[in-house]
C-alpha positions as CSV (number, residue, x, y, z in Angstrom):
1,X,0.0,0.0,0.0
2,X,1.1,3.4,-1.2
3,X,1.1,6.1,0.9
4,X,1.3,9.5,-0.6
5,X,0.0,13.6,-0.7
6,X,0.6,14.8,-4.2
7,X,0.3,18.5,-5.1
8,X,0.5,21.0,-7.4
9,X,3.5,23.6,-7.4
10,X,3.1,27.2,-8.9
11,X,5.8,27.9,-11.2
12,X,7.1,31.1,-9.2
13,X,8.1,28.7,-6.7
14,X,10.0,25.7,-8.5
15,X,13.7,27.6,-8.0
16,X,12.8,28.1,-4.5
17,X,12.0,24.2,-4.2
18,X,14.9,23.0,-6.1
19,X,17.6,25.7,-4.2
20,X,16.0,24.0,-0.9
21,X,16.0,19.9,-2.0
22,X,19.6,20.4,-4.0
23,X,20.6,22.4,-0.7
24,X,19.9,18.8,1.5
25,X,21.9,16.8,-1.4
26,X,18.7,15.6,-3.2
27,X,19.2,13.1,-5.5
28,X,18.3,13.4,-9.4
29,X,17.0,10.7,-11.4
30,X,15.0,10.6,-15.1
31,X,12.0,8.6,-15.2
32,X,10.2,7.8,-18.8
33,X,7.5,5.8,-18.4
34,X,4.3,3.8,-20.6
35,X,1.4,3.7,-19.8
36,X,-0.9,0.6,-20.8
37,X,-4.7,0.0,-21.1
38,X,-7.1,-1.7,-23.1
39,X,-8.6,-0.1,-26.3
40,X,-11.7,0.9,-25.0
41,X,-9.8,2.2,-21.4
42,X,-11.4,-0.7,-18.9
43,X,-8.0,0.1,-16.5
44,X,-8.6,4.0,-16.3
45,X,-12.1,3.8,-16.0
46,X,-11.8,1.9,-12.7
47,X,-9.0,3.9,-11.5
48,X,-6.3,1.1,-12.3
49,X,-3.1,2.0,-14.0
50,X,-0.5,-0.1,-15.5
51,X,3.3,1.1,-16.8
52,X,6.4,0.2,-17.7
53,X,9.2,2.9,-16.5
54,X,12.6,3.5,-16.9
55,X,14.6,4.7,-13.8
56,X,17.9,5.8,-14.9
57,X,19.3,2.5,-15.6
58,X,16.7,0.3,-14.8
59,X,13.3,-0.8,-15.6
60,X,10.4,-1.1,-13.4
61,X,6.8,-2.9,-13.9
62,X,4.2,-1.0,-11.8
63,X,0.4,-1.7,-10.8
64,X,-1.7,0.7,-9.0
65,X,-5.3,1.2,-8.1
66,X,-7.2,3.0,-6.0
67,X,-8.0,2.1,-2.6
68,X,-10.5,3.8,0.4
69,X,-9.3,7.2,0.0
70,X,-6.8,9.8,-1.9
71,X,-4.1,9.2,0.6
72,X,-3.8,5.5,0.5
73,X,-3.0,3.6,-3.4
74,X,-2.8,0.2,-3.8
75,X,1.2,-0.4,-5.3
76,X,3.2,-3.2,-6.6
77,X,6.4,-2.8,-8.3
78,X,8.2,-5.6,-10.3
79,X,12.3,-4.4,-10.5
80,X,13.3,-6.1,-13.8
81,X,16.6,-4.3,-13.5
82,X,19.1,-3.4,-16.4
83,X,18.2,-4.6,-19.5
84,X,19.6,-5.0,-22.7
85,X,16.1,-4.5,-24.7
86,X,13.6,-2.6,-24.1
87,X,10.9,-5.0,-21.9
88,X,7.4,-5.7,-22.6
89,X,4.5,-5.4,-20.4
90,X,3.8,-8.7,-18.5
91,X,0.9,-9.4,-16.8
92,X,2.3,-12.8,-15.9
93,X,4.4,-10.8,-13.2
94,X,1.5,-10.6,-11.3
95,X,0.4,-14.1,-11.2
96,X,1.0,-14.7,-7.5
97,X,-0.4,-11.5,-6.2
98,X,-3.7,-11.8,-4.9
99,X,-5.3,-8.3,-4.7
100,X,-3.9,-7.9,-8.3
101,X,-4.9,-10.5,-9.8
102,X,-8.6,-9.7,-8.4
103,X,-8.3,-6.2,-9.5
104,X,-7.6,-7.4,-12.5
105,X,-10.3,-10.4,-12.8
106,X,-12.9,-7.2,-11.7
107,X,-12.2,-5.4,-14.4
108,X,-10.8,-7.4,-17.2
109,X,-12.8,-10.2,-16.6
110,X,-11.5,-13.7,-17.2
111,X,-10.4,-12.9,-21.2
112,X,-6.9,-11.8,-21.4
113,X,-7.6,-8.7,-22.8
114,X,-4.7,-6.7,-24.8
115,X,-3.1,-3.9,-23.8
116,X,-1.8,-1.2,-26.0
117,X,0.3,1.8,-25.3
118,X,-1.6,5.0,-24.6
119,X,0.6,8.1,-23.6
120,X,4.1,8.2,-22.2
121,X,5.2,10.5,-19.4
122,X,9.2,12.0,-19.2
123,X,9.7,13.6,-16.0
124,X,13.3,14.8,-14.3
125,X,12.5,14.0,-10.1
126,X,14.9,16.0,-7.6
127,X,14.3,13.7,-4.5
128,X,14.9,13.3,-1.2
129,X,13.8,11.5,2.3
130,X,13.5,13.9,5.2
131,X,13.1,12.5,9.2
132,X,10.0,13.8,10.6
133,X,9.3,12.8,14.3
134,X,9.0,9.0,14.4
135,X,8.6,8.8,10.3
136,X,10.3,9.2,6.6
137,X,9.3,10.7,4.1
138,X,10.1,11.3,1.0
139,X,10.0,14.5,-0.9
140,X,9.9,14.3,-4.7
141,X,9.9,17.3,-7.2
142,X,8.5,15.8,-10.9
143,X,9.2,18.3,-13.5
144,X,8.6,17.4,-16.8
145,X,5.7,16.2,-19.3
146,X,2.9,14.2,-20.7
147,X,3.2,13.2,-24.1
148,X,0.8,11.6,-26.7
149,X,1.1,11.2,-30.1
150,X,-0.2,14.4,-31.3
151,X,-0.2,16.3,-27.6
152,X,1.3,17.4,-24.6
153,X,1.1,18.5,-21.2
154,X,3.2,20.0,-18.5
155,X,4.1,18.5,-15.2
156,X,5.3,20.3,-11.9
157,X,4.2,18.5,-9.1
158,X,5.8,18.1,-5.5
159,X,4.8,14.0,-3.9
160,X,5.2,13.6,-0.3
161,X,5.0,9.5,0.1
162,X,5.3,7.8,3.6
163,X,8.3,5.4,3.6
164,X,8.4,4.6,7.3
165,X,5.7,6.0,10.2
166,X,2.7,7.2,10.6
167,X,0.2,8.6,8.0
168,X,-0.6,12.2,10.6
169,X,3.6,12.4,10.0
170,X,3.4,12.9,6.4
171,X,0.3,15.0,6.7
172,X,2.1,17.3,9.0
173,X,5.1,17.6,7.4
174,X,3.4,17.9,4.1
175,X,1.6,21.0,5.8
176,X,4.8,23.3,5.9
177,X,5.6,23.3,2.6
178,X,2.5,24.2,1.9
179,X,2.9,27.3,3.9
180,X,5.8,27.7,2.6
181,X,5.8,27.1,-1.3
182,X,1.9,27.9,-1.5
183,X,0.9,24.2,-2.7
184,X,-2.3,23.0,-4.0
185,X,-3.4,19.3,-3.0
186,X,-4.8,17.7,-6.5
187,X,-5.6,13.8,-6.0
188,X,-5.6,13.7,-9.6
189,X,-2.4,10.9,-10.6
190,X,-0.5,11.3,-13.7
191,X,-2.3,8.6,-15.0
192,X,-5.6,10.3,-14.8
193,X,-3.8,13.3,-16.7
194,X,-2.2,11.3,-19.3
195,X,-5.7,9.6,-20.1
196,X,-7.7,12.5,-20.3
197,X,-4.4,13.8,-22.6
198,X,-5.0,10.5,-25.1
199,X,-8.3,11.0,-25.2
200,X,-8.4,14.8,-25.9
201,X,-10.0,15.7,-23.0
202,X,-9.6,18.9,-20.1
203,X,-10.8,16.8,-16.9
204,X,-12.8,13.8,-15.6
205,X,-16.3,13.7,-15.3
206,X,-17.4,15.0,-11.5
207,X,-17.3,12.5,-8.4
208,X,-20.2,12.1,-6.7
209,X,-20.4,10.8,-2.9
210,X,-20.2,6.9,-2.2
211,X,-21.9,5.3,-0.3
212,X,-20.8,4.5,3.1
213,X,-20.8,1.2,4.9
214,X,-20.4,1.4,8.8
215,X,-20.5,-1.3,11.0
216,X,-22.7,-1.9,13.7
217,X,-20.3,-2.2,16.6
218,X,-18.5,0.5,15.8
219,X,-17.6,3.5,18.2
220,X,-19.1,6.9,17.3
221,X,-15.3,8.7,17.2
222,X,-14.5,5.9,14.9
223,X,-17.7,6.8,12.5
224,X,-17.4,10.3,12.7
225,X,-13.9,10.0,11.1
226,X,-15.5,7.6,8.4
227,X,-17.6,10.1,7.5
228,X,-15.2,12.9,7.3
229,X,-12.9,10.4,5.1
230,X,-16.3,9.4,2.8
231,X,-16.8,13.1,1.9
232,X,-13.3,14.3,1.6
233,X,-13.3,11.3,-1.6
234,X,-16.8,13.1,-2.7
235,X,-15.1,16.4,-2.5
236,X,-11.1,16.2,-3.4
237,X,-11.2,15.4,-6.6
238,X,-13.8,17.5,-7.9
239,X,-11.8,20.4,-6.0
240,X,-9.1,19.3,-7.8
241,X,-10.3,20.4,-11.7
242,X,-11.5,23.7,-9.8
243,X,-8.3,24.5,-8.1
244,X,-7.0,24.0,-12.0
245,X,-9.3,26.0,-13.9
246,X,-10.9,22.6,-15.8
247,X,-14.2,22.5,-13.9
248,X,-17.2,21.8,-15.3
249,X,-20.7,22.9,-13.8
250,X,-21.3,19.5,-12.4
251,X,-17.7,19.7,-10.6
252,X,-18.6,23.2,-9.0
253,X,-22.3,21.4,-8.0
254,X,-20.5,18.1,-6.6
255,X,-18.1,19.8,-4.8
256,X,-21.0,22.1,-3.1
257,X,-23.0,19.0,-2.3
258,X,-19.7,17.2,-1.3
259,X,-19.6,20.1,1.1
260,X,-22.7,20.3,2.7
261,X,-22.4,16.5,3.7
262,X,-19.4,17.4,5.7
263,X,-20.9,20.3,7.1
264,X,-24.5,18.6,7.9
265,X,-22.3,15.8,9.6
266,X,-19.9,18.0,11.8
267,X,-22.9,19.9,12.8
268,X,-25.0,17.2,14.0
269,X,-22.4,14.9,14.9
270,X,-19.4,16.7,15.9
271,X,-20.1,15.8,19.7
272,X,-19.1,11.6,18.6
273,X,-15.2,13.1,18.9
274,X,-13.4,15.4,21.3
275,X,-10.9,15.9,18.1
276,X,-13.5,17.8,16.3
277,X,-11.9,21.5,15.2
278,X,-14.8,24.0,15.4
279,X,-12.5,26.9,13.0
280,X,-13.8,23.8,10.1
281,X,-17.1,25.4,9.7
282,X,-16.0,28.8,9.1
283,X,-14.2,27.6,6.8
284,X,-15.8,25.5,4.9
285,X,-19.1,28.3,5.1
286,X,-16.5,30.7,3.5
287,X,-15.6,28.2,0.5
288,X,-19.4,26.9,-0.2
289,X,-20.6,31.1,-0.3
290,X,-18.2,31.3,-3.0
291,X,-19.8,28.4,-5.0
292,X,-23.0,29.2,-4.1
293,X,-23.1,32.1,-7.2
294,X,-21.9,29.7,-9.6
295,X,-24.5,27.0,-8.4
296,X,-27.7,29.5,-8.2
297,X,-27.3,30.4,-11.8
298,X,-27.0,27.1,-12.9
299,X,-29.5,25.9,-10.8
300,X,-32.5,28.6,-12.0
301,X,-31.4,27.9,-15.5
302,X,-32.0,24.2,-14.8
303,X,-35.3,24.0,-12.3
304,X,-36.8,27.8,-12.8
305,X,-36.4,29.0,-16.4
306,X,-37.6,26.1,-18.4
307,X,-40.8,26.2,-16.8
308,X,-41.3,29.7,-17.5
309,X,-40.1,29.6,-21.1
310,X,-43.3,27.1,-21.1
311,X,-45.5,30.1,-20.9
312,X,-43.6,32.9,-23.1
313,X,-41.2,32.9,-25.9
314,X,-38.9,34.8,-24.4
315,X,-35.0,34.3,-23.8
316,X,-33.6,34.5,-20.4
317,X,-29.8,34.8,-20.6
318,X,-28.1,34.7,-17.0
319,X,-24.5,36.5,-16.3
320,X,-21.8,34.2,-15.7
321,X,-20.4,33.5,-13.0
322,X,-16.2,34.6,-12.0
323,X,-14.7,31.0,-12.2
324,X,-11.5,32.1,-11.8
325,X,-12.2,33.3,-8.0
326,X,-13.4,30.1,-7.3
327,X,-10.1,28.4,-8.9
328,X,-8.4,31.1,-6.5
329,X,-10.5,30.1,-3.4
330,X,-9.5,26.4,-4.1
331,X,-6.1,26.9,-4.8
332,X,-5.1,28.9,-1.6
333,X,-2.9,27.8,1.3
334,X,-5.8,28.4,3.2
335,X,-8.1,25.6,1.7
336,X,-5.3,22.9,1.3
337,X,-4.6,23.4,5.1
338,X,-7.9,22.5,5.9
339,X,-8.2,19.7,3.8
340,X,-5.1,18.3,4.9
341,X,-6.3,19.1,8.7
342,X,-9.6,16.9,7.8
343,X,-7.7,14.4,6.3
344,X,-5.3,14.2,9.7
345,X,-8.7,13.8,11.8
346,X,-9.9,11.1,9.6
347,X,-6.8,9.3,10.5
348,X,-6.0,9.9,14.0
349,X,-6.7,7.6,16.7
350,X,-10.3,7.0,18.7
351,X,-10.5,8.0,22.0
352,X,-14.3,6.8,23.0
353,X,-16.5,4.0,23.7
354,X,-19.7,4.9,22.9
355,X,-21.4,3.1,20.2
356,X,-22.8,5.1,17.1
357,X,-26.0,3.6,17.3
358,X,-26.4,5.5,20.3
359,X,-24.8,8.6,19.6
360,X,-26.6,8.5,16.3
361,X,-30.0,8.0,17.9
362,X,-29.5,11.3,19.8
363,X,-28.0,13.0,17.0
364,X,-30.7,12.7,14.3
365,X,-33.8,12.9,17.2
366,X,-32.4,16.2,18.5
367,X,-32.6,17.7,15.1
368,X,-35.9,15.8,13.9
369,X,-37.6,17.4,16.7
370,X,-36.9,20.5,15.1
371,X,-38.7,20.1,11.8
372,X,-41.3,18.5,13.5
373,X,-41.8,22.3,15.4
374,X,-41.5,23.7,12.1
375,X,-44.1,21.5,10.7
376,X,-46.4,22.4,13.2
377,X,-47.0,26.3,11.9
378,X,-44.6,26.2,8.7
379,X,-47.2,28.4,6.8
380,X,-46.8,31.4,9.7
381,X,-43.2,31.3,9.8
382,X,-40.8,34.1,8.9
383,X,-39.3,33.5,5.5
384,X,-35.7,32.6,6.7
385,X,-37.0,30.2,9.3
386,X,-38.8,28.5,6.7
387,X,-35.7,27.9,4.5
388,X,-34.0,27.3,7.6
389,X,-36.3,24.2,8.0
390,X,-35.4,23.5,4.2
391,X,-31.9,23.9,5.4
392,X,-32.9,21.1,8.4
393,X,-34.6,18.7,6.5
394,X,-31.6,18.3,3.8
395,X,-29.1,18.3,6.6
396,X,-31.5,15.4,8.0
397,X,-31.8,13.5,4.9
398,X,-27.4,13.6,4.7
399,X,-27.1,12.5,8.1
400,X,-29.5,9.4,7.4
401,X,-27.2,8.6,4.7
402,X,-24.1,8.7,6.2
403,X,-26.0,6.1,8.8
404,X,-28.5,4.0,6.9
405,X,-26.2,0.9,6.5
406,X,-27.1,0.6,10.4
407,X,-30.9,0.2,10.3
408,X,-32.8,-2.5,7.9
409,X,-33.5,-0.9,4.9
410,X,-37.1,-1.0,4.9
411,X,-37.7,1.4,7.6
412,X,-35.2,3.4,5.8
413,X,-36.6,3.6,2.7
414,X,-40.2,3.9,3.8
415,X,-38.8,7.6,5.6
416,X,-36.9,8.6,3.0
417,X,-39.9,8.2,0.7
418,X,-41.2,11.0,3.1
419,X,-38.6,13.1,3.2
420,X,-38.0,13.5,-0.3
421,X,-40.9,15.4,-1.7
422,X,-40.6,17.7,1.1
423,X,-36.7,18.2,0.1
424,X,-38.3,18.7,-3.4
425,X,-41.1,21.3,-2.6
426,X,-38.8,23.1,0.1
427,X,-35.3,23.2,-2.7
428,X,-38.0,24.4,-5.4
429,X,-39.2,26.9,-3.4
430,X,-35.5,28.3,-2.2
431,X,-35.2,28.5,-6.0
432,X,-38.2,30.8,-6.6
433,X,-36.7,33.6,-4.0
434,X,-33.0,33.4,-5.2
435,X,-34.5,33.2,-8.6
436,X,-37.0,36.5,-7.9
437,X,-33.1,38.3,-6.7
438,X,-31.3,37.4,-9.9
439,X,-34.5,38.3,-11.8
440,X,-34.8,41.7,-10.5
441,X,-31.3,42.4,-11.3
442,X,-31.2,41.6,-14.9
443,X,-34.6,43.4,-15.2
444,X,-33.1,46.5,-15.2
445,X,-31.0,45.6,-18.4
446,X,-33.6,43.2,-19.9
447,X,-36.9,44.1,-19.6
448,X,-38.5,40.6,-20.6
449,X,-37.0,39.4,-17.0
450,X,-40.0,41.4,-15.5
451,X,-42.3,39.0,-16.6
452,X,-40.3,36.7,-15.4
453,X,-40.0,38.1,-11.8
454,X,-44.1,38.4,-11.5
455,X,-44.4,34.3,-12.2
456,X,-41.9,33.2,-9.9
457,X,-43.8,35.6,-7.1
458,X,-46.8,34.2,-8.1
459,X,-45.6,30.6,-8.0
460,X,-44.4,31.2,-4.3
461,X,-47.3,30.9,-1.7
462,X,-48.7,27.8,-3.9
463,X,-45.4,25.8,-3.7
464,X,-44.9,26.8,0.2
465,X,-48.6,25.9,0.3
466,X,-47.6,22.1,-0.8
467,X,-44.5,21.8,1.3
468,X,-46.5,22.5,4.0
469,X,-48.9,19.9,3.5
470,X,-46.2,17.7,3.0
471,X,-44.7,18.4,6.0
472,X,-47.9,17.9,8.1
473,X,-47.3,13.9,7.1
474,X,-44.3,13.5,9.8
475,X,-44.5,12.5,13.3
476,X,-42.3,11.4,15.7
477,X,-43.4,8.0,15.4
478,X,-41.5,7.9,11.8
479,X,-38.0,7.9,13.4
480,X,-37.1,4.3,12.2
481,X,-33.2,4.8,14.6
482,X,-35.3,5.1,17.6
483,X,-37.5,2.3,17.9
484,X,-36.0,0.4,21.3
């Protein structure tokens, strides 16, 4: 297993890096590698990769795949040391490895399928292994490119990877250099580049959460951390392509959902640890503000403006949005300390006993009692308290899912199938009133976004009028994690 913190390095700051490694006697080395895959890319697609490098003198055959988060890889090298020709890729290699071989048999099936060449990378690393408390570490600078038949691509990328100690070590250590140098974390491999390269492509499509598996005996600090890891994989990678200026609408969505997981969970749960740090939220409110912008327009272009072009023949165009603050936001020192700060909870060690069923039983009844008081005069509340119930029920409805796995899946389901068309009615109807903002804006400059601003007023009170009713369905006795 591979452990390893890969980031991105601005280009104002390579001489800087190089001065300090070549300063501690860092060690140079060329690698060219080949990277191999199947036609139709069955390897990438399942976040497997496959090469045949060249270090210095020597060859090495390398397997990788991902594993339960961005800091941990599955790795196995095959040294097939100086060689007079060039080698060819042997899957044979593998034969006796286990976990390889069942990768493989997961996503090749039982065909031996054939694997052609698909981009090559040729990268000069300036490396060295630093002692960090109990642990090593090794600090390499890649500097070099990606390289398809008819394209190319620039690398400059610092890798932190664990050699001996503890995984909160290399986290650490990682952290001041990225005070230092200003690094961005990207959990995007070279392979993933190199792929997207062959296949003329700027980034991967968005991540979207996992589901999360917990088991029913285990401790509520162990969970917590769980979850943290579970939506740091929903939200890394989609950060990523934004941090790089790649990002699609979907990635700026995903990464606002991916968000509001973690948030819903350390708000409602952040009493299962004594590690929780309460400057997160802040934080994390800061970065999801910025995306929220971006995400309104897309979202009223999406839910509010078909249905109005239903009734007029107008056109509606929206202003964009400034995607290169939101690159900035998640490229700052800032945001990559906090990530890496999550990522250290997620790995440090458990200090309770309490069982999450219990925990969880408290958590999710404390808040459900809430939305029940909501539900009892919805229609007379101020506005902001009723999208603070909105706010409520989808925090609710994340905090189920990060627990579901421990309840049977009936009872679940059958509450889910309640929440959700109150979720529907209450999102639809935030989208009316950030709609009837945006709408009085561009009214001034387009006059046909008047008509506009009268039909999502009038659409108000009826939709509020059905989330109500909705609402009125719930009762205490629905709470399926607190039946003993």
């Amino acid at each position: 297993m591979e452990i390893e913190l890969k980031f991105q390095l601005p280009e104002s700051k390579k001489k800087s890096v190089l001065q300090f490694l070549n300063k501690q006697s860092a060690q140079k080395i060329r690698l060219q590698a080949k990277y191999y895959d199947t036609a139709d890319r069955l390897l990438a697609k399942n976040y497997v990769a496959i090469r045949l490098r060249q270090e210095g003198d020597h060859w090495v055959q390398t397997f990788k795949a991902a594993s339960k988060n961005h800091l941990q890889r599955i790795e196995e090298d095959i040294y097939l040391g100086k060689c007079e020709q060039e080698p060819v890729l042997d899957l044979s290699l593998y034969k006796n490895n286990q976990t390889v071989q069942r990768v493989l048999r997961d996503v090749l099936g039982d065909s031996s399928a054939e694997l052609l060449l698909q981009f090559q990378t040729d990268v000069q690393r300036t490396f060295h292994v630093f002692e960090f408390g109990s642990s090593q570490i090794e600090v390499c600078l890649d500097d070099g490119e990606i390289r398809t038949p008819t394209d190319q691509a620039k690398i400059c990328e610092v890798e932190f990877e664990l050699k001996q100690g503890s995984p909160q070590d290399l986290i650490t250590f990682a952290n001041t250099w990225v005070k230092k140098y200003q690094l961005w974390l990207d959990v995007r491999s070279k392979a993933e580049r190199g792929n997207l390269l062959a296949v003329a492509k700027r980034v991967s499509p968005a991540t979207k959460a996992k589901t999360l598996k917990l088991e029913s005996d285990i401790r509520a600090d162990q969970a917590i951390k769980q979850i943290v890891e579970n939506t740091l994989n929903h939200i890394l990678p989609n950060a990523a392509a934004i941090a790089d200026g790649v990002a699609e609408a979907d990635h700026i969505h995903q990464a606002r959902v991916g968000i509001r997981r973690l948030r819903s969970a350390l708000k409602h749960f952040s009493n299962w640890s004594t590690q929780v740090d309460e400057s997160w939220e802040s934080h994390l409110a800061e970065i999801f503000r910025a995306l929220g912008d971006s995400r309104d327009n897309d979202a009223i272009q999406d839910s509010v403006i078909p249905l109005i072009q239903k009734v007029c023949d107008f056109v509606f165009k929206l202003p964009t949005s400034d995607e290169t603050n939101i690159a900035q936001i998640f490229s700052r020192t800032q945001t990559t300390e906090l990530f890496l700060s999550l990522l250290n909870f997620s790995y440090s060690e458990s200090e309770s006993k309490s069982k999450v069923t219990k925990q969880a039983a408290k958590s999710l009844t404390k808040l459900y009692q809430k939305i029940l008081k909501d539900a009892e005069h919805f229609s007379s509340l101020a506005l902001e308290e009723q999208h603070r119930t909105r706010k409520r029920v989808k925090q609710l409805r994340y905090c189920i899912d990060f627990i579901s796995d421990l309840y049977p899946e009936k009872e679940v389901q059958q509450f889910l199938n309640k929440l959700q068309p109150i979720q529907e009615y209450l999102g639809f109807y935030n989208d009316l009133f950030v709609a009837e903002q945006i709408f009085e804006q561009q009214s001034e400059k387009q006059p046909q976004f008047l008509f506009a601003l009268g039909w999502v007023k009038a659409q108000q009170p009826h939709v509020a009028k059905k989330a109500n009713k909705k609402l009125q369905t719930l009762s205490a006795q629905d709470a399926f994690w607190d039946k003993d």
